[in-house]
N, C-alpha and C positions, 0 to 999 in steps of 0.2 A: 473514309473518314481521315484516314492516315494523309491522302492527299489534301484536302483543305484545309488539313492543321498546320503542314508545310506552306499552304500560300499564304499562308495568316502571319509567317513569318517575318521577323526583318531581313533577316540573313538568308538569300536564296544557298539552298544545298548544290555540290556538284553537279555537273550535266547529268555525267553516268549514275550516280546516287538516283537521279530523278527517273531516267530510261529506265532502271533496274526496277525500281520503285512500282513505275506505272506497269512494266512489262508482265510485273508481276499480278498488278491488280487487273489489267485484262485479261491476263489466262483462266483467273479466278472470277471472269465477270457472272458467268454462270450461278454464281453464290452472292451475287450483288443483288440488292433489292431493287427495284426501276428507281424508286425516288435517288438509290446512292450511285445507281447508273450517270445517272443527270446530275446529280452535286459533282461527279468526277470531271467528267467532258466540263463543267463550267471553270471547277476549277484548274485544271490546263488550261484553260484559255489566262486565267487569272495568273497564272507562272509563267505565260509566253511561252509555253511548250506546245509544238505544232507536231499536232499527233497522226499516224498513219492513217490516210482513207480507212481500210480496213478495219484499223479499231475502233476509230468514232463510230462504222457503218454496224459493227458488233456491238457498241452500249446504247446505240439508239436505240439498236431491235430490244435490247432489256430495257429501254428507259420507255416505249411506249404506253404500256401499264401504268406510268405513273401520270403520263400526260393528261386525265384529269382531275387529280389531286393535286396539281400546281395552280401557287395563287399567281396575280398576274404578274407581278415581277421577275416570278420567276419562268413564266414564259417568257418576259424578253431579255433577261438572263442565258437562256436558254440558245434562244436563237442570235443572239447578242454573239457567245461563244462560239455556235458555230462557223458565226460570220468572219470571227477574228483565226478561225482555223482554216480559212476558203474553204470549207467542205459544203457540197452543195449536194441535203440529204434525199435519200430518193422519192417519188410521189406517193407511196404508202404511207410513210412517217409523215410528209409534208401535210397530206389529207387531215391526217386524225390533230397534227398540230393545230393549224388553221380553225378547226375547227372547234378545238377547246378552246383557243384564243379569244375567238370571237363572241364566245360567251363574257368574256373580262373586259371587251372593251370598251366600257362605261366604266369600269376601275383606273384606266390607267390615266397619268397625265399627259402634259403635253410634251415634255420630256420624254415620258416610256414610249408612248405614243413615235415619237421621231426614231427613236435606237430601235424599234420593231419594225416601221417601213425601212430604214436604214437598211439594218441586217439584212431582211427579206430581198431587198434589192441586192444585196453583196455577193445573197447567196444564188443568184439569177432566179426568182419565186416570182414571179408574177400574179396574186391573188383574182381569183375568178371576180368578175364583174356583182354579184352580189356581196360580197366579202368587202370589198371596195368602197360601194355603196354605205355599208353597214361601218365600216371605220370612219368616212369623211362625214358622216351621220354624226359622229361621235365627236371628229373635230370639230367641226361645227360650232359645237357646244362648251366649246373652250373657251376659255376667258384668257389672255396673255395677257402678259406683261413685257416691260423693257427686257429684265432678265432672261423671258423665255427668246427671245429674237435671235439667238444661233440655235436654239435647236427646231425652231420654225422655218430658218434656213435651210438647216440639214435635212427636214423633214423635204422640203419643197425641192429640193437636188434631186432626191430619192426615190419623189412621185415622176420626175422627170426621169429619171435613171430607169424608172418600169415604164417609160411611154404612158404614161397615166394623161389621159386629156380630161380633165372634169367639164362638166356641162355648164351652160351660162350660169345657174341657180348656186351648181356648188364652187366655181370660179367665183362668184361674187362676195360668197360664206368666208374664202379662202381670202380674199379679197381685204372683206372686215377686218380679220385678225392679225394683217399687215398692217390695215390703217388703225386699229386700234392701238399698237405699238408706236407708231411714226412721232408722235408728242416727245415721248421720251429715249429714243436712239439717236446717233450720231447720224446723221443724214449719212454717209457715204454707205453705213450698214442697211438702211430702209432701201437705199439705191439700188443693193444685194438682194433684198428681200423683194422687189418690185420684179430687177429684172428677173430673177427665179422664176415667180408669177407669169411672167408674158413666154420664158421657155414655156410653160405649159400650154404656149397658143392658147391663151385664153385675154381677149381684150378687156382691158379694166375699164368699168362701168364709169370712173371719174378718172380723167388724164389728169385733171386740175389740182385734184387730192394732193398732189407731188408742190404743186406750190404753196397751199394751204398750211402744210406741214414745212415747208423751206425756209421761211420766216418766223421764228419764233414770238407770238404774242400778237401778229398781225393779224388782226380778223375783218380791217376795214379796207378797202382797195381804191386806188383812185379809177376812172374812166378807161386809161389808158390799159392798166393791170386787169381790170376786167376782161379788155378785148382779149389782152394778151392769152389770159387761164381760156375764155371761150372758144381761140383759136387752137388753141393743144388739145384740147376737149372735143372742138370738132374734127380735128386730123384724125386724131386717136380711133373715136366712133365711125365718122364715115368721112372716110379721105375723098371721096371725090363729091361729097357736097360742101367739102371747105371754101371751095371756090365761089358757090351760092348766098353763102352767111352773108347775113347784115352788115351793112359796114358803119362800122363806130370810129369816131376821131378822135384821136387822141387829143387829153387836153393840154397837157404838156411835154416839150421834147424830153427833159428828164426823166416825168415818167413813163415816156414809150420807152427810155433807153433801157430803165427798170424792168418793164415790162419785158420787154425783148429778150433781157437776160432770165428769168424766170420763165419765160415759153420752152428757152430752152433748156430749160434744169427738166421742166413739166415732161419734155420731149423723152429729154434723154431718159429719162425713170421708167419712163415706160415703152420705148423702144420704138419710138413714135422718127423716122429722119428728120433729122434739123429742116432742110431744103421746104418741106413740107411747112412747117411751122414757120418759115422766114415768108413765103407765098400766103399764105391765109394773115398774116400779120400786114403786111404790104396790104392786102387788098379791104383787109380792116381798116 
């Protein structure tokens, strides 16, 4: 208690004040209740005090007990702190985490949501293939906004950072909630959010999407703009029937010039090679 009154402060205490402090509240953890196990560990993290393996490894084993009495924040709290201590807890503790997590994850947002893959990754946790399942279930079900688009960045790092490959179904979920955003971000940020996306080797169902959103207020395309989004769209999908597509003329050199710049915006977003997208334009 003594420790989170301290991080509540303006004025941080001496170093040694602090080491004396904790030194003492570890030898005493014994006499700790699990819930003030876990209030401690979070708050060191909260004072930027990087604590001995050893004694985070000593208030976890008392903090267990409390791991189902924690609401969800305070699981990613939780594991938030560890991340920030690089302590990476052992698979007994990890087990029973997880597993009360997973009952809260239709509580969290898309926020808590990103700082708990986040963590997980920092702290090298790989969640078993149904846990995984059962989170991207969850995003899924997220609605974002412009606001959320760095922590949907962060999030998407994090699924990259665990080797996470999602399935066409949940790729395209994931998908959504990028092109749900894309209206309201500064395009060089959805650029970040796209390529994220394609690290997870997963092909985005519309290459086009990238120009749709590239133009503010434009919803009608001349002939030319058309081939152009159909030729990024077919690269993206299937590169080697780019060369088969329809060929459409363009009806103006201005607007193929348009065009051509916008295939390759379409390209670059989603990591589609220019070379690719100049050949299916050509042959359009």
């Amino acid at each position: 208690e003594v420790v989170r009154s301290v991080a509540a402060l303006k004025q941080r205490p001496s170093e040694l004040w602090l080491q004396q402090l904790l030194a003492a509240a570890v030898k005493g953890s014994s006499h700790l209740s699990s819930s003030a196990a876990v209030s401690l560990v979070v708050a060191c993290a909260g004072l930027g005090m990087q604590l001995d393996a050893s004694w985070i490894d000593v208030l976890l084993m008392q903090a267990r007990a409390a791991l189902h009495v924690l609401s969800a924040p305070e699981h990613v709290g939780l594991i938030d702190a560890l991340s920030q201590q690089q302590h990476r807890p052992g698979p007994v503790f990890m087990s029973l985490f997880m597993a009360q997590v997973q009952g809260h994850l239709p509580e969290l947002t898309l926020g808590q949501q990103a700082v708990l893959v986040a963590s997980l990754a920092a702290v090298g946790y790989k969640p078993a293939p149904a846990w995984m399942a059962a989170f991207m279930g969850q995003l899924a079900g997220q609605r974002a906004t412009a606001a959320d688009a760095p922590e949907l960045l962060r999030l998407l790092v994090a699924l990259r950072r665990m080797q996470y490959v999602p399935s066409p179904l949940v790729g395209g979920q994931i998908e959504g909630l990028v092109e749900s955003v894309a209206a309201n971000v500064p395009f060089g940020q959805l650029q970040q959010l796209r390529s994220a996306l394609v690290e997870l080797q997963y092909k985005p169902n519309v290459a086009a999407a990238a120009l749709g959103t590239s133009v503010r207020g434009v919803r009608e395309r001349t002939p030319a703009v058309s081939a152009a989004v159909a030729a990024a769209a077919a690269v993206a999908q299937a590169p080697a029937a780019a060369a088969s597509a329809p060929a459409v003329v363009a009806a103006e050199p201005a607007a193929a010039a348009a065009a051509g710049g916008e295939a390759m915006i379409a390209a670059s977003a989603y990591g589609v090679a220019p070379g690719s997208v100049d050949q299916a334009q050509e042959e359009a």
